[in-house]
N, C-alpha and C positions, 0 to 999 in steps of 0.2 A: 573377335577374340583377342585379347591384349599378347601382346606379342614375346612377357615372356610364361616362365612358367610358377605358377603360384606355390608358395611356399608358408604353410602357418609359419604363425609369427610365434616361436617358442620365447621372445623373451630373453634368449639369450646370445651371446657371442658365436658361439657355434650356430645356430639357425641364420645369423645374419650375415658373418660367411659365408654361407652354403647358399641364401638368395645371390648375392651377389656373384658368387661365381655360377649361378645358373643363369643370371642376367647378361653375366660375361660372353658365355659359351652358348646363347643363342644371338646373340647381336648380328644383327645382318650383315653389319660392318665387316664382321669375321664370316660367316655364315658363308656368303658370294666367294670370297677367296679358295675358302676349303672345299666347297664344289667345285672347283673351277681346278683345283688342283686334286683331287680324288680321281674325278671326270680321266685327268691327262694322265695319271700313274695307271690308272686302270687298263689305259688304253694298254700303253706301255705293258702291262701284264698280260693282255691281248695280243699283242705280235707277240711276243716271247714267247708261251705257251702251244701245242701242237701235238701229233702227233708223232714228224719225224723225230724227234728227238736232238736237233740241234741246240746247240748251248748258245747263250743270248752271248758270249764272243763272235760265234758261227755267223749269229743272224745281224747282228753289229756288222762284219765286215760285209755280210752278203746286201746289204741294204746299199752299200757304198762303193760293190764291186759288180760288174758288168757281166762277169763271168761265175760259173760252176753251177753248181744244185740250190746250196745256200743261196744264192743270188733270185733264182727262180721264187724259191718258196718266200724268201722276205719278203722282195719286190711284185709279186703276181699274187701272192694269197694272204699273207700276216697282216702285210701293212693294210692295203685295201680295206681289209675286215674291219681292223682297226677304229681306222678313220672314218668309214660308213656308220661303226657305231656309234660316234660323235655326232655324226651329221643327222642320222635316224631320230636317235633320241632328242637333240637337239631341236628336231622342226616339230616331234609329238609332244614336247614338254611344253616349248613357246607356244604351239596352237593351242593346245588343250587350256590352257590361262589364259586366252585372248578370247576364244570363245566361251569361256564362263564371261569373262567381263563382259563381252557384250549382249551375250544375250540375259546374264544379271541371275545364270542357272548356274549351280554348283555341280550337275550332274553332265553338263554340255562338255564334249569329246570329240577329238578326231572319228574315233570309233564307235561310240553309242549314236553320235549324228549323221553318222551314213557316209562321211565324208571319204572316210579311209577304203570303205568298200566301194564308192562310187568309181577312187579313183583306180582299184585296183581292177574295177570292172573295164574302163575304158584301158587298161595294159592288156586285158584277156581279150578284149577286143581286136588291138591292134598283135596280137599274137593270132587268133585264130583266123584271119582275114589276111595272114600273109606280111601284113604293111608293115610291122616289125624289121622284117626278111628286106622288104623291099626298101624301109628308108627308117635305119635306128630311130634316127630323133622322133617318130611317130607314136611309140611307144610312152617314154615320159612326158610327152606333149599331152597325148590321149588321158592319161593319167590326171594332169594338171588339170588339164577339161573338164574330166568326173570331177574331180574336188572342188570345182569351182560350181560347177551344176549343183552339187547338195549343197552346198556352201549359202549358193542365192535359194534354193529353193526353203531352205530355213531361214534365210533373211525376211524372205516375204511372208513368211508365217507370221514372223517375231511384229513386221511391219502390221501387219494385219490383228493385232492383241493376243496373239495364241501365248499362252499364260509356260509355266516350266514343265507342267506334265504334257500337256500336249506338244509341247518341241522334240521332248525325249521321245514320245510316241511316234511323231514324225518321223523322226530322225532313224527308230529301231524300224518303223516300217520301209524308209527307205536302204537300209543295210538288209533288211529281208527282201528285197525285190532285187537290188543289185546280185547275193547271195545267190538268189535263185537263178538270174541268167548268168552269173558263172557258171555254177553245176549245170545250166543248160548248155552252156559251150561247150562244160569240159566232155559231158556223155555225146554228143555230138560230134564234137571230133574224131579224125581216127589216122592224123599225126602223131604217134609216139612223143618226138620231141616236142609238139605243140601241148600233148596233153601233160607230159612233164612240169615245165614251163607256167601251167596255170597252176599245176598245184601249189607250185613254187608264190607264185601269188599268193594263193589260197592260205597258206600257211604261215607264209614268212620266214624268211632267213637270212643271215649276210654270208655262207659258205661261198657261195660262187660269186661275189660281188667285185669287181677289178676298179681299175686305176680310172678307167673311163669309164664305172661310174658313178665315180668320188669326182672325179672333172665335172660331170651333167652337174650330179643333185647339190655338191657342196657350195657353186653358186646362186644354184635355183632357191634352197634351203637359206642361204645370207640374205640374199632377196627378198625372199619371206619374212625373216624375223626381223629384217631393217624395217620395212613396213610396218610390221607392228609396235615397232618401238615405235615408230614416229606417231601413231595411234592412241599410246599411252596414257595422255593425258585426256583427252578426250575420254579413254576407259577411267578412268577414275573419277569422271566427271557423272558417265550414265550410274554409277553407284546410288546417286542421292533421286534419280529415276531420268527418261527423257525433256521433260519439262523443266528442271531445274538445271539440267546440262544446257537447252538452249538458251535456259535465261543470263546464263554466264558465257553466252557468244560461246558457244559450242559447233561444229558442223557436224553435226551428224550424221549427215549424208558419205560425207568422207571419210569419219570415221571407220563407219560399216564399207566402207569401199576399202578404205587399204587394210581392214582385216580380213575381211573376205578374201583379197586377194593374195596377200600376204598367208593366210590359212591355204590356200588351195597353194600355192607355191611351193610354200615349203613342205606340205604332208605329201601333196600329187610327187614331188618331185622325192621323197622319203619310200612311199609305196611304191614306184616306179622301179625303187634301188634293190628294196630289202623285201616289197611284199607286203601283206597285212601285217601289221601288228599293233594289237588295241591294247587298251589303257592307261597307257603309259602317260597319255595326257590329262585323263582322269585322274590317277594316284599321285602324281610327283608334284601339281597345284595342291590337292588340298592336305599333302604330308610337311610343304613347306609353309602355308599361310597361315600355320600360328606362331610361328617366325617373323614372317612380313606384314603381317592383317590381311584386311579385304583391300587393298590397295593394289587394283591390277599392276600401274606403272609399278610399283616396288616387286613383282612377281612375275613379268615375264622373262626375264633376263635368266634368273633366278632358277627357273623352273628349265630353262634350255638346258642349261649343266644340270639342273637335279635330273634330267630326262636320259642326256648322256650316260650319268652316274646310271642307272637303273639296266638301259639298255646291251650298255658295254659289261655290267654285273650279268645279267641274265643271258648274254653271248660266250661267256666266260666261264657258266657255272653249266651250260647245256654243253660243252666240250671238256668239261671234268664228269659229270654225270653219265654224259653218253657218249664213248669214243666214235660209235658210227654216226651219233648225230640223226639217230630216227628222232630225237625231241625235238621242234622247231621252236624257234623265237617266238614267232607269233602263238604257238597255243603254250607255250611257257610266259608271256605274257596274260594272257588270258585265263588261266590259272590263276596267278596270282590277283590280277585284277578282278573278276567277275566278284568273288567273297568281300572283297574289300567295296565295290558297286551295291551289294545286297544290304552290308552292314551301313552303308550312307543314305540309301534309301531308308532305314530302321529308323537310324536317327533322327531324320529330317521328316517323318511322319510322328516320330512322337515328339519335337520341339514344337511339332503345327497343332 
């Protein structure tokens, strides 16, 4: 799809104005900045906003002062939330765009490919077995695990000719298997705090998210999307199919290696922080690439702050709508995405 937006030609001055300031105002050039700066305001209207009722002076000095209430709620709940929601959205936008390009499906997702529940399965793990308790880092470790497991177990599909419907099918049966030994944990258990804890997986949220664990994911999360940059060009390559990527000295092999890994990094270590939360990498790739093209490299970057932008809006809009916050992220994500999944699926059956 040409990247800007079409405009009949009326013929006159006024229509050729109006192409050209639509030409203007999607320019990537512009495009990346304005995410990039929506993304940080947003944030910013994320620690501000709350329940106590502190005035963005209060939470200004409390950010910078060591002492009082305001210091507590800045430092231990606003800011955390914040910045988690940079980092969440951040790792499910850049996957979500890296796994279309590689496996060359528009429908391929953190969350439709089993990835994001794989990884939350392996956090349900290490919470119902204690090992959370017994050594934190087990928990996001676990996590990265799962995402790396559905990650290759879709690689070797893709390796094997499994065509786009059959990865999505893969992918949904593996989110359905994972899904189920959650809920088989979670009725199993009979930790209160344990079985808290998984829902909190289950669900998704940044409410309870602190300072360590913006330290774990925010490097685990850069990790990941470094990877996939470095990737880029290689994904722009399997566009024209496998064969014509290696014949331009392609590695392939590396490619799908530092995506994969780079995928499981940054979601295992995002699901680890916040929990489930799908879509996000499905909707915010194909809402920006008639902007960018089919040009992975021009889309992954892109898609990190459009993911931000999405995440930290729908963390923002769940704490205006619902002061107690029974709405979670994750099924306010899912919301929104599932109808927008149905309507893509429409499309792309009757282009075929």
């Amino acid at each position: 799809m040409d990247s800007t937006t079409e405009i009949p030609d009326i013929g006159s001055n006024t229509g050729r104005a109006l192409r050209d300031f639509v030409i203007l105002g999607t320019s990537p050039a512009i495009l990346t900045p304005l995410l990039v700066g929506v993304s940080l305001l947003l944030a910013v209207i994320s620690f501000l906003i709350g329940p106590s009722g502190l005035s963005p002076y209060d939470l200004t000095v409390g950010l910078f002062s060591p002492h009082g209430a305001s210091s507590i709620i800045a430092r231990e709940i606003r800011l955390p939330r914040a910045l988690m929601g940079l980092i969440v959205g951040g790792a499910l936008g850049a996957s979500g765009a890296a796994l279309q390009g590689l496996f060359r499906n528009p429908l391929a997702e953190p969350g439709i490919t089993g990835v994001t529940s794989t990884a939350g399965l392996g956090a349900i793990v290490a919470i119902y077995f204690g090992l959370a308790a017994a050594q934190p880092w087990l928990l996001p470790g676990l996590a990265v695990l799962g995402a790396l497991l559905s990650a290759l177990i879709l690689y070797a599909l893709s390796r094997a000719g499994a065509g786009a419907t059959s990865l999505v099918l893969a992918g949904v049966a593996i989110a359905s298997l994972t899904t189920a030994l959650t809920a088989l944990a979670l009725s199993l258990t009979r930790n209160p705090y344990a079985m808290s804890e998984m829902v909190h997986w289950m669900m998704g949220s940044l409410r309870d998210v602190t300072l360590g664990d913006c330290a774990f994911a925010g490097p685990l999360t850069a990790l990941g999307i470094l990877l996939l940059l470095t990737a880029r060009q290689g994904l722009d390559a399997l566009v024209l199919g496998e064969e014509a990527a290696q014949s331009l000295g392609v590695d392939l092999h590396s490619v799908r290696r530092r995506v994969i890994v780079g995928v499981a990094l940054a979601t295992g270590a995002a699901t680890a922080a916040a929990g489930a939360v799908s879509f996000v990498g499905l909707v915010v790739p194909h809402l920006l690439r008639r902007f960018y093209g089919y040009e992975p490299a021009r889309l992954l970057w892109p898609s990190a702050w459009g993911g931000a932008v999405l995440v930290v809006l729908a963390d923002i809009a769940i704490r205006l709508i619902s002061t107690d916050e029974q709405l979670r992220l994750g099924v306010l994500t899912a919301l929104l995405g599932a109808p927008f999944f149905v309507v893509l699926i429409l499309r792309m059956r009757s282009e075929a």
